[in-house]
N, CA, C and O atoms as CSV, one atom per row, in Angstrom:
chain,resi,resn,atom,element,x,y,z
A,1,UNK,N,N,3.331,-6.888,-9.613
A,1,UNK,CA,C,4.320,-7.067,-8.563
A,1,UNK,C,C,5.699,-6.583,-8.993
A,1,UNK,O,O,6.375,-6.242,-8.023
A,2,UNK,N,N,6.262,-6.466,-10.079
A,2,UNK,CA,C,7.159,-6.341,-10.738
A,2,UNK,C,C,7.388,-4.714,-10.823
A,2,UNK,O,O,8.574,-4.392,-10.898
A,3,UNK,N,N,6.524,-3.746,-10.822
A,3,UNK,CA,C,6.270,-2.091,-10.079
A,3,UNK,C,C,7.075,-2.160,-8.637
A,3,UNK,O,O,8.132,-1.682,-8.225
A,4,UNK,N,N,5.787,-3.200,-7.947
A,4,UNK,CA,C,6.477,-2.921,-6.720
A,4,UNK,C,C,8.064,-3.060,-6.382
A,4,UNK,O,O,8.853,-2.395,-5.710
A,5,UNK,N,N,8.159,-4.288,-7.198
A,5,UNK,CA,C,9.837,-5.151,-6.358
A,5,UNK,C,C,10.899,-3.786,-7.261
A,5,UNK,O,O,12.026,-3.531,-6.835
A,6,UNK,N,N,10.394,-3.148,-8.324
A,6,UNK,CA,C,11.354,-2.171,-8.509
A,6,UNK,C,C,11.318,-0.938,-7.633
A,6,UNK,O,O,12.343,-0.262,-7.723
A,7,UNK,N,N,10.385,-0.472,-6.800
A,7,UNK,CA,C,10.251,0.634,-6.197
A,7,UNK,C,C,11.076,0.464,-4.895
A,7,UNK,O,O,11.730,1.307,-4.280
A,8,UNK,N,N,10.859,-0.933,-4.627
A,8,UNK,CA,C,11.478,-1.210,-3.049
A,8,UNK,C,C,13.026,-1.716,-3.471
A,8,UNK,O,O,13.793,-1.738,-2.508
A,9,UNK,N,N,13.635,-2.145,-4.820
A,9,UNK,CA,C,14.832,-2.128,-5.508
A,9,UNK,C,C,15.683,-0.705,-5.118
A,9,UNK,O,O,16.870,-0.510,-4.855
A,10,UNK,N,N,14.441,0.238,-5.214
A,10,UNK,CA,C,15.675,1.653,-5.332
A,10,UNK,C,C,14.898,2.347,-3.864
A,10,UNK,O,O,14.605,3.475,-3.466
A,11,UNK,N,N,14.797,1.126,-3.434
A,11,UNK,CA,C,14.220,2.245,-1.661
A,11,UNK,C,C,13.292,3.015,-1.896
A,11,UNK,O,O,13.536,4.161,-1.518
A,12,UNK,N,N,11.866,2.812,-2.581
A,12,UNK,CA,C,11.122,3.581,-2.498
A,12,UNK,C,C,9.914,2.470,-1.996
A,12,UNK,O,O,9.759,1.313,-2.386
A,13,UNK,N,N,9.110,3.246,-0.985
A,13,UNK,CA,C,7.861,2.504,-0.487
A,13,UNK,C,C,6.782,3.455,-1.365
A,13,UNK,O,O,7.220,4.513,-1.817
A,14,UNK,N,N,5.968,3.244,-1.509
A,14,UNK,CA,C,4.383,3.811,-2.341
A,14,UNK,C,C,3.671,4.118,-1.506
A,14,UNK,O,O,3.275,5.215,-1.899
A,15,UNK,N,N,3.023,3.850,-0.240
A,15,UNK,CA,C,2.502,3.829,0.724
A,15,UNK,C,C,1.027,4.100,0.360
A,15,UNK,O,O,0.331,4.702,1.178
A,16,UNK,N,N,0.382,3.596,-1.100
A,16,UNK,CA,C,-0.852,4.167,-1.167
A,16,UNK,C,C,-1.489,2.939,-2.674
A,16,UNK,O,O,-2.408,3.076,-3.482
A,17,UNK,N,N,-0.748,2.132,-2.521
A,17,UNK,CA,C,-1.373,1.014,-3.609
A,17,UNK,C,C,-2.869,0.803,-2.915
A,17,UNK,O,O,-3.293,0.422,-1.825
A,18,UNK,N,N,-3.449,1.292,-4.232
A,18,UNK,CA,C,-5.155,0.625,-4.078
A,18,UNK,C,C,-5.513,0.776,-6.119
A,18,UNK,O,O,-4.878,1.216,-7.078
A,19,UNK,N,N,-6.719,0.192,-5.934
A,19,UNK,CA,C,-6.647,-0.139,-7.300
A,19,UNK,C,C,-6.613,1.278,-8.399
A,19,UNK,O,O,-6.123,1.282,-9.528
A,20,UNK,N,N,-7.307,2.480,-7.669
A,20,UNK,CA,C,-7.759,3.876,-8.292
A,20,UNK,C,C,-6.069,4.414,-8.860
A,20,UNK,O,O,-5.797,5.267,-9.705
A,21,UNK,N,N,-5.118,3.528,-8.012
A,21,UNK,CA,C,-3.682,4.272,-8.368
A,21,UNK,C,C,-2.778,3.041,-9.411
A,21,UNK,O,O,-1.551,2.988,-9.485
A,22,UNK,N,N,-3.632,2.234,-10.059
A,22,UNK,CA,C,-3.086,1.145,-10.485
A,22,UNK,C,C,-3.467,1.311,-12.410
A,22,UNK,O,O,-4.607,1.524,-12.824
A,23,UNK,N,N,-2.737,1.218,-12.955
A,23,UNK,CA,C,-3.292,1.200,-14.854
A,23,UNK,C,C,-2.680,0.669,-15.446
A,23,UNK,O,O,-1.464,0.707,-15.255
A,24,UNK,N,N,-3.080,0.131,-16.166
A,24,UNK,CA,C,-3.093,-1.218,-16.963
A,24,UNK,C,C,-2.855,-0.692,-18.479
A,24,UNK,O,O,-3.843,-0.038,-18.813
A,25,UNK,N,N,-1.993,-0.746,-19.399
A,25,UNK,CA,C,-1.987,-0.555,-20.509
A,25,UNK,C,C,-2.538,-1.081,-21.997
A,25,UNK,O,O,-2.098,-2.176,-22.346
A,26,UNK,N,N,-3.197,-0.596,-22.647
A,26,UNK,CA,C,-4.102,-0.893,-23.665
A,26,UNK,C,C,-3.774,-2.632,-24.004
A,26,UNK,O,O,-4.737,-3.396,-24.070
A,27,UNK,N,N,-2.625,-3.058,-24.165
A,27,UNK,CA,C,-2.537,-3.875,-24.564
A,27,UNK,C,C,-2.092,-5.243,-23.680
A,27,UNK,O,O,-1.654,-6.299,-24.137
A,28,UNK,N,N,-2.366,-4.854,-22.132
A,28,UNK,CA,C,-2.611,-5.443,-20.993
A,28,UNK,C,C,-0.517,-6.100,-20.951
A,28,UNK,O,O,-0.153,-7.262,-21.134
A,29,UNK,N,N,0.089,-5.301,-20.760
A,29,UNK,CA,C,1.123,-5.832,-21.021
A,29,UNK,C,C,1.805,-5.211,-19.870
A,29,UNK,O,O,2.342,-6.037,-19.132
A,30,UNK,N,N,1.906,-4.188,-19.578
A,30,UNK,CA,C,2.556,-3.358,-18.438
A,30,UNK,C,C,1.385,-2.823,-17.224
A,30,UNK,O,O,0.248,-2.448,-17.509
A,31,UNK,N,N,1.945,-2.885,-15.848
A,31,UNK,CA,C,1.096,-1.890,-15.191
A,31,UNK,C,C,2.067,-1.266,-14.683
A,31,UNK,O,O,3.252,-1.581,-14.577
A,32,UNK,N,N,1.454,-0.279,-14.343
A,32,UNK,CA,C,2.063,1.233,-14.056
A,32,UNK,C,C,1.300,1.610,-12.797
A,32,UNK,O,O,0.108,1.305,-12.745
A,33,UNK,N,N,1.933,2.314,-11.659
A,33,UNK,CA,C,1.449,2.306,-10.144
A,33,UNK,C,C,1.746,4.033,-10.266
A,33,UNK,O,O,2.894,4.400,-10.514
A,34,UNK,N,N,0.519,5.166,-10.057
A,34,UNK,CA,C,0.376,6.534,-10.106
A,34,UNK,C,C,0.016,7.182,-8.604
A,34,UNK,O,O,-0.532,6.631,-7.650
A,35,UNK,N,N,0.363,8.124,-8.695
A,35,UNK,CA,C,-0.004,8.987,-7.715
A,35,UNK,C,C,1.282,8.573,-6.296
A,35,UNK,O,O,1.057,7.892,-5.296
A,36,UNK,N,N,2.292,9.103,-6.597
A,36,UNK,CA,C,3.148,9.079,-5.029
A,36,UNK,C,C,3.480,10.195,-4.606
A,36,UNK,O,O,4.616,10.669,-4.608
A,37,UNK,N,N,2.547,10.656,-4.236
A,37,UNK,CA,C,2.082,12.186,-3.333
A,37,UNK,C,C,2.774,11.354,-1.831
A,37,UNK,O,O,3.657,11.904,-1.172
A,38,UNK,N,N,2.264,10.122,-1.499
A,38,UNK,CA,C,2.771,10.062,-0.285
A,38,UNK,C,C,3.954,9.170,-0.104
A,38,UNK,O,O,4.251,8.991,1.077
A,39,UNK,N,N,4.692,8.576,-0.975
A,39,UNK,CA,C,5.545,7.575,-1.228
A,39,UNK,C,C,6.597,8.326,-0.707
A,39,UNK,O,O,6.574,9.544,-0.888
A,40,UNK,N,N,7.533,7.804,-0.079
A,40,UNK,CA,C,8.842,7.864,0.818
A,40,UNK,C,C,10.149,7.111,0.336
A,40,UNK,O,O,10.018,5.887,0.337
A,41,UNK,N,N,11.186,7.511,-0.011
A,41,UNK,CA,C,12.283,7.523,-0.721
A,41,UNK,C,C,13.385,7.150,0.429
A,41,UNK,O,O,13.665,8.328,0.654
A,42,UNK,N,N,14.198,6.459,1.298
A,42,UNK,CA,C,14.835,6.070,2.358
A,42,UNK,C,C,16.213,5.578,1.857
A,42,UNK,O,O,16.285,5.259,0.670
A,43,UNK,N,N,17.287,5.486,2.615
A,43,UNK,CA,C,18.847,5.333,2.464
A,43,UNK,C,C,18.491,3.833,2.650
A,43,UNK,O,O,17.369,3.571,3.082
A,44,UNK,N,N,19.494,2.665,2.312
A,44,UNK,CA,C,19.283,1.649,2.012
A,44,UNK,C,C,19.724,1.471,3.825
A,44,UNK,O,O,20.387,2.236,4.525
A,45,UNK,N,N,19.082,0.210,4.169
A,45,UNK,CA,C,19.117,-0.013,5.616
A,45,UNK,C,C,18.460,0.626,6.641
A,45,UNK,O,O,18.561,0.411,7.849
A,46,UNK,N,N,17.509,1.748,5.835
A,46,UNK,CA,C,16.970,2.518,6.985
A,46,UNK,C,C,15.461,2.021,6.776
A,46,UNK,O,O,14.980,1.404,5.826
A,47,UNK,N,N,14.912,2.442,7.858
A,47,UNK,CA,C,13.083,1.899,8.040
A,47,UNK,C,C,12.686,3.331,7.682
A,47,UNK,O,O,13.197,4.444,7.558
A,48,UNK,N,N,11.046,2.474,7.541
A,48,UNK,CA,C,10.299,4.046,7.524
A,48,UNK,C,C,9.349,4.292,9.155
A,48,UNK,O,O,8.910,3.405,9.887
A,49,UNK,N,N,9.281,5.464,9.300
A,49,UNK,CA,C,8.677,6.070,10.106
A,49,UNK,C,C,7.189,6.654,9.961
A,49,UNK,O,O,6.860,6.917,8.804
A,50,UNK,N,N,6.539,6.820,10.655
A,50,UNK,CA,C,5.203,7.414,10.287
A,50,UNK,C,C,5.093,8.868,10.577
A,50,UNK,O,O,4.485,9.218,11.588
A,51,UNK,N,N,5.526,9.581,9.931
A,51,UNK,CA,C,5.793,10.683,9.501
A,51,UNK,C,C,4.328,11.413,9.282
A,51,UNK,O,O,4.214,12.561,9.711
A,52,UNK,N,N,3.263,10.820,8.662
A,52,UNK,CA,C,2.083,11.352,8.254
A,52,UNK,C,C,1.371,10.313,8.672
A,52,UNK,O,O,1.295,9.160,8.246
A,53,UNK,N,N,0.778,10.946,9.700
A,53,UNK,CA,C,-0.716,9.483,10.108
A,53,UNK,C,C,-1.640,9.307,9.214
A,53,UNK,O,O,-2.062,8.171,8.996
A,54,UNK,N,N,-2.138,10.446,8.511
A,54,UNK,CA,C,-2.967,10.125,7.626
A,54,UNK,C,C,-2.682,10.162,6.099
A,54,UNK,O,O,-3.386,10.691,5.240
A,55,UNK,N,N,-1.630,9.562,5.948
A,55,UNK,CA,C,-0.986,9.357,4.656
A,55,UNK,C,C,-1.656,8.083,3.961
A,55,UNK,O,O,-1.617,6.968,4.482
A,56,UNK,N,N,-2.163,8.302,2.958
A,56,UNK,CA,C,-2.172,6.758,2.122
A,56,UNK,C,C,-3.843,6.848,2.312
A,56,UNK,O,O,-4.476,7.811,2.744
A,57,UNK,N,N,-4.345,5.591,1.873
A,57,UNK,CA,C,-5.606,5.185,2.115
A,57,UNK,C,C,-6.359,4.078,3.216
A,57,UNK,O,O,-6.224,2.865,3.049
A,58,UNK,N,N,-7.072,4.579,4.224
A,58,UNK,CA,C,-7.229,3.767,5.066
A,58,UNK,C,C,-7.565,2.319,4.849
A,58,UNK,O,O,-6.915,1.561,5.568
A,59,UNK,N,N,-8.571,1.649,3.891
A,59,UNK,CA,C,-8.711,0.673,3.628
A,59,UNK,C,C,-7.485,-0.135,3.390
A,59,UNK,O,O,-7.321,-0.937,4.309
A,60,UNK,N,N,-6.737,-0.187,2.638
A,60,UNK,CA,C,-5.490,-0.641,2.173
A,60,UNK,C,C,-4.041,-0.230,3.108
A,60,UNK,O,O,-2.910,-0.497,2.702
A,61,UNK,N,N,-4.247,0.269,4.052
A,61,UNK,CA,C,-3.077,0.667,5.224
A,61,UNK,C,C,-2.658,-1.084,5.559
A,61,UNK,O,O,-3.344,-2.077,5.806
A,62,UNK,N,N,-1.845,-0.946,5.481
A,62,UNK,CA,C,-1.282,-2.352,6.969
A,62,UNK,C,C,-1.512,-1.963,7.911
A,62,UNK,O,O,-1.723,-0.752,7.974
A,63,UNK,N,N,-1.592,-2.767,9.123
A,63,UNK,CA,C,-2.078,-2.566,10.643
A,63,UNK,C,C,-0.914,-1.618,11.104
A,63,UNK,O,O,-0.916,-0.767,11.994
A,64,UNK,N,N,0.147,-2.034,10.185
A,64,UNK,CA,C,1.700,-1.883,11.240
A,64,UNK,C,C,1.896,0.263,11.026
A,64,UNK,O,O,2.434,1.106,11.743
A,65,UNK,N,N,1.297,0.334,9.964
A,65,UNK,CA,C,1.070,2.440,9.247
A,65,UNK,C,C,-0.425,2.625,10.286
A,65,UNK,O,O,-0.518,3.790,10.672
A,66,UNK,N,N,-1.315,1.922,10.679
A,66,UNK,CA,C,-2.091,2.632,10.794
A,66,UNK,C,C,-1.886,3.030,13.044
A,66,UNK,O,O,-2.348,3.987,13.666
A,67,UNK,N,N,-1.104,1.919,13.547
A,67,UNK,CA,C,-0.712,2.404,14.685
A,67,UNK,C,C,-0.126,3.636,15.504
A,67,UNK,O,O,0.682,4.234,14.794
A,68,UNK,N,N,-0.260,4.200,16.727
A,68,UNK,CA,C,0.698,5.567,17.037
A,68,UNK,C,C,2.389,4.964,17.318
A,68,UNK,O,O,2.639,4.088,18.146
A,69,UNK,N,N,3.128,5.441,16.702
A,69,UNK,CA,C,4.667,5.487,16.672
A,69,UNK,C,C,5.371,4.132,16.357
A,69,UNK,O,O,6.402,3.720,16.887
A,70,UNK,N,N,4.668,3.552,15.451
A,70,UNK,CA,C,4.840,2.789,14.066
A,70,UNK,C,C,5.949,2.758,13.858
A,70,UNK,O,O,6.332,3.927,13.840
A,71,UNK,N,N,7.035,1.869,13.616
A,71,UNK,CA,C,7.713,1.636,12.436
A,71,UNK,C,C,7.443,0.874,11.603
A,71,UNK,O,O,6.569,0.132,12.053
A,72,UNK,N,N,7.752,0.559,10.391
A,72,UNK,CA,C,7.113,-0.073,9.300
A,72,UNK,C,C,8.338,-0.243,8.219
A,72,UNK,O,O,9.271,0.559,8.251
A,73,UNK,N,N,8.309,-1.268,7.301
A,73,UNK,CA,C,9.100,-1.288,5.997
A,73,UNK,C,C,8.434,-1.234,4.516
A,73,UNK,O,O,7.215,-1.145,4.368
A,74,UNK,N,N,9.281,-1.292,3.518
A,74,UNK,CA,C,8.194,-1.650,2.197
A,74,UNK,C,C,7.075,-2.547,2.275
A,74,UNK,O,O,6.148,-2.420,1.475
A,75,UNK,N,N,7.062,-3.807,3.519
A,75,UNK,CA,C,6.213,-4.656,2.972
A,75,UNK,C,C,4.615,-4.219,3.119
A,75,UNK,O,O,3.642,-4.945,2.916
A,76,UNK,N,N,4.624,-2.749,3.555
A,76,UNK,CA,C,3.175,-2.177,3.426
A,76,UNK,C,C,2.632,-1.803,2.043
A,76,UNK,O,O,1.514,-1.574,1.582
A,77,UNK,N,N,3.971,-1.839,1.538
A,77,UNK,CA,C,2.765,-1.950,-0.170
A,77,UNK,C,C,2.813,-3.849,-0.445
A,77,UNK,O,O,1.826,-4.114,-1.131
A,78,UNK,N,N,3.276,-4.599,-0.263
A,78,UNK,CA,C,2.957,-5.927,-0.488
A,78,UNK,C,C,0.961,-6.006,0.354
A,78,UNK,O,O,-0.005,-6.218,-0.380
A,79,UNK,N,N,0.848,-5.849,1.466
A,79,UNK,CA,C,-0.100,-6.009,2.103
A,79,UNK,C,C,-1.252,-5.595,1.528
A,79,UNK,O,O,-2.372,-6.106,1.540
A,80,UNK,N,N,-0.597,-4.016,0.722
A,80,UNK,CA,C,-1.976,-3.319,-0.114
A,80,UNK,C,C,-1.989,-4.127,-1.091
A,80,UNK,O,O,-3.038,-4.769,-1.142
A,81,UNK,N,N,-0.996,-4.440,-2.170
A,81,UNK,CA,C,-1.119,-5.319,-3.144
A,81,UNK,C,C,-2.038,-6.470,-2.949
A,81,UNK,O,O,-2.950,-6.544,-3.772
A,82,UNK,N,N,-1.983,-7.385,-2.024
A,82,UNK,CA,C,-2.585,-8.516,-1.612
A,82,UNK,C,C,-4.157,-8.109,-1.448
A,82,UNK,O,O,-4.958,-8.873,-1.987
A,83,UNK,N,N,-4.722,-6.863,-0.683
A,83,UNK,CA,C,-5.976,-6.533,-0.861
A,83,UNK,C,C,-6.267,-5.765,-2.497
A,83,UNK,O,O,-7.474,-5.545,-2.602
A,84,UNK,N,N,-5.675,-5.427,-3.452
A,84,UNK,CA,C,-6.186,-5.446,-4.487
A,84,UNK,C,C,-6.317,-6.843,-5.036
A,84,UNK,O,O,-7.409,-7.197,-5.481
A,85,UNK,N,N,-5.526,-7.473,-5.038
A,85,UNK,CA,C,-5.386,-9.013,-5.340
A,85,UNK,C,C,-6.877,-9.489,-4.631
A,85,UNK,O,O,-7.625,-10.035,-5.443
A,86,UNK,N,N,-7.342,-9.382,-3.437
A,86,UNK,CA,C,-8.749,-10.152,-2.944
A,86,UNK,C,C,-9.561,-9.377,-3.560
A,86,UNK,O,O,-10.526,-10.037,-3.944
A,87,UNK,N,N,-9.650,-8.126,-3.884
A,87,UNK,CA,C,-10.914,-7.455,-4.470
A,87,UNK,C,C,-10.798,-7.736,-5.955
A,87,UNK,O,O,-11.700,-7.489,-6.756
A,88,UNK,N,N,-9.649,-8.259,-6.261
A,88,UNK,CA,C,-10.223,-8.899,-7.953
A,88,UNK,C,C,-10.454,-10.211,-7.837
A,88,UNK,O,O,-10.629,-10.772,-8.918
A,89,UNK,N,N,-10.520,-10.974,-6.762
A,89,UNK,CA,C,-10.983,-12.080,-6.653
A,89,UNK,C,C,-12.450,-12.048,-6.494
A,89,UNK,O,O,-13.394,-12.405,-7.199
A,90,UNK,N,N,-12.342,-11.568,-5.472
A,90,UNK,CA,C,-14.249,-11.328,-4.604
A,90,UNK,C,C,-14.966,-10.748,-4.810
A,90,UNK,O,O,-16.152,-11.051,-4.944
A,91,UNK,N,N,-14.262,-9.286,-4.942
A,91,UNK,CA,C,-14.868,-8.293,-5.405
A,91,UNK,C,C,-15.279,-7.623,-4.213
A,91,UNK,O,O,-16.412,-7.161,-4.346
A,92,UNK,N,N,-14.757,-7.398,-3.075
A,92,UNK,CA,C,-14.776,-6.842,-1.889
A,92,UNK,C,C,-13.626,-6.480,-1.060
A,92,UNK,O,O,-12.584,-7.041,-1.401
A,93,UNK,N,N,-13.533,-5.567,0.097
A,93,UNK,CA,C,-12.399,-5.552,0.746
A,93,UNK,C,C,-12.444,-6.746,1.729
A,93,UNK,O,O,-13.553,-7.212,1.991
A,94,UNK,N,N,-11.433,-7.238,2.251
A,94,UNK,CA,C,-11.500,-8.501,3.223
A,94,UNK,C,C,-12.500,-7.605,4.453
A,94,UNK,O,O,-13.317,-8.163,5.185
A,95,UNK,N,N,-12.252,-6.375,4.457
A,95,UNK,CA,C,-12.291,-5.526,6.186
A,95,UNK,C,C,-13.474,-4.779,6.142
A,95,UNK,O,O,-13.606,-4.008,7.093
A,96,UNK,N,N,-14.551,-4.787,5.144
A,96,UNK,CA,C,-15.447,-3.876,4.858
A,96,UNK,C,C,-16.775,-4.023,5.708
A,96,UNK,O,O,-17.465,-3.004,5.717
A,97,UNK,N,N,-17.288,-5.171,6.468
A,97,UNK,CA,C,-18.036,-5.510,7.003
A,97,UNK,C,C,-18.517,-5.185,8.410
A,97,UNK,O,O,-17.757,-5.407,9.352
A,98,UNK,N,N,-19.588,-4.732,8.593
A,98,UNK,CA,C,-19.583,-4.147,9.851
A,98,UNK,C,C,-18.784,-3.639,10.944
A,98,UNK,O,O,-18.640,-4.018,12.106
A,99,UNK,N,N,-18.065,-2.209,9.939
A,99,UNK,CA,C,-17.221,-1.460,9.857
A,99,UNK,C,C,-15.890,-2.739,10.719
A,99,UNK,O,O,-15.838,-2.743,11.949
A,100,UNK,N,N,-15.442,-3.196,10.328
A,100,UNK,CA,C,-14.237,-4.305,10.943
A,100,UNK,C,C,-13.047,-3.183,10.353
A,100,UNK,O,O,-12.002,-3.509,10.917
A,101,UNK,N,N,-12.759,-1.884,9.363
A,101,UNK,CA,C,-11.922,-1.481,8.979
A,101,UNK,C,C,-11.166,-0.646,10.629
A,101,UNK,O,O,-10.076,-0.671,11.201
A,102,UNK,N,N,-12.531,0.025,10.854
A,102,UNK,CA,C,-11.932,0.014,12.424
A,102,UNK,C,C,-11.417,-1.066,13.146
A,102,UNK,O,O,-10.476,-0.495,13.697
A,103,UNK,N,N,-11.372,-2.181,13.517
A,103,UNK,CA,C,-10.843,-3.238,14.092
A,103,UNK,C,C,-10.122,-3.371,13.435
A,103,UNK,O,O,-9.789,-4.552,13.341
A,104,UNK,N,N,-9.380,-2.418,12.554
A,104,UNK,CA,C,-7.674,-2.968,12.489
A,104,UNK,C,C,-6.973,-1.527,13.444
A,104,UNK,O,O,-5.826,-1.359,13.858
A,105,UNK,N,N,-7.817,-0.923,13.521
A,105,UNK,CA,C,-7.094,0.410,14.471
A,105,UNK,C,C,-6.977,-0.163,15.935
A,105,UNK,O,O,-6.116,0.250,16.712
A,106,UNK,N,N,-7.720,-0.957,16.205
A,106,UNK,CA,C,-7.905,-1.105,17.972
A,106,UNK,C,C,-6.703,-2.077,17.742
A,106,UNK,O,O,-6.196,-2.668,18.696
């Protein structure tokens, strides 16, 4: 969490936390959050826009990125965070079940 609260510190959203972009250092002391191909950089006070519909990873989207003409803030990487957080609990996505990942689009 401490990745994130610095990224959204200097106005940056990630828009793509899932675990494949997450690493853990040998000595389990730091994690480190990779790959911001789609991460968005914003003036302080400003929102983000959905600029790229298909930006990020669908499983781990918030409802609020995966809508048409969206606005949205950082807390869409909190939301992804929270589903890596259940899949190291469970060991599943909350949304994976007879395709329900669609029923966050409707």
């Amino acid at each position: 969490m401490q990745a994130i609260a610095y990224l959204h510190d200097n106005y940056t959203c990630h828009r793509d936390i899932k675990p494949s972009n997450i690493l853990i250092t040998k000595d389990n002391n730091k994690i480190i959050l990779v790959d911001f191909n789609v991460a968005k950089r914003i003036r302080e006070g400003e929102i983000f826009h959905l600029y790229t519909k298909g930006a990020g990873t669908l499983a781990f989207a918030a409802p609020e990125r995966i809508r048409d003409n969206c606005v949205y803030n950082e807390k869409v990487d909190m939301w992804a965070a929270g589903l890596v957080l259940f899949m190291l609990l469970v060991g599943r996505l909350p949304f994976e079940d007879n395709g329900s990942t669609a029923k966050l689009i409707d």
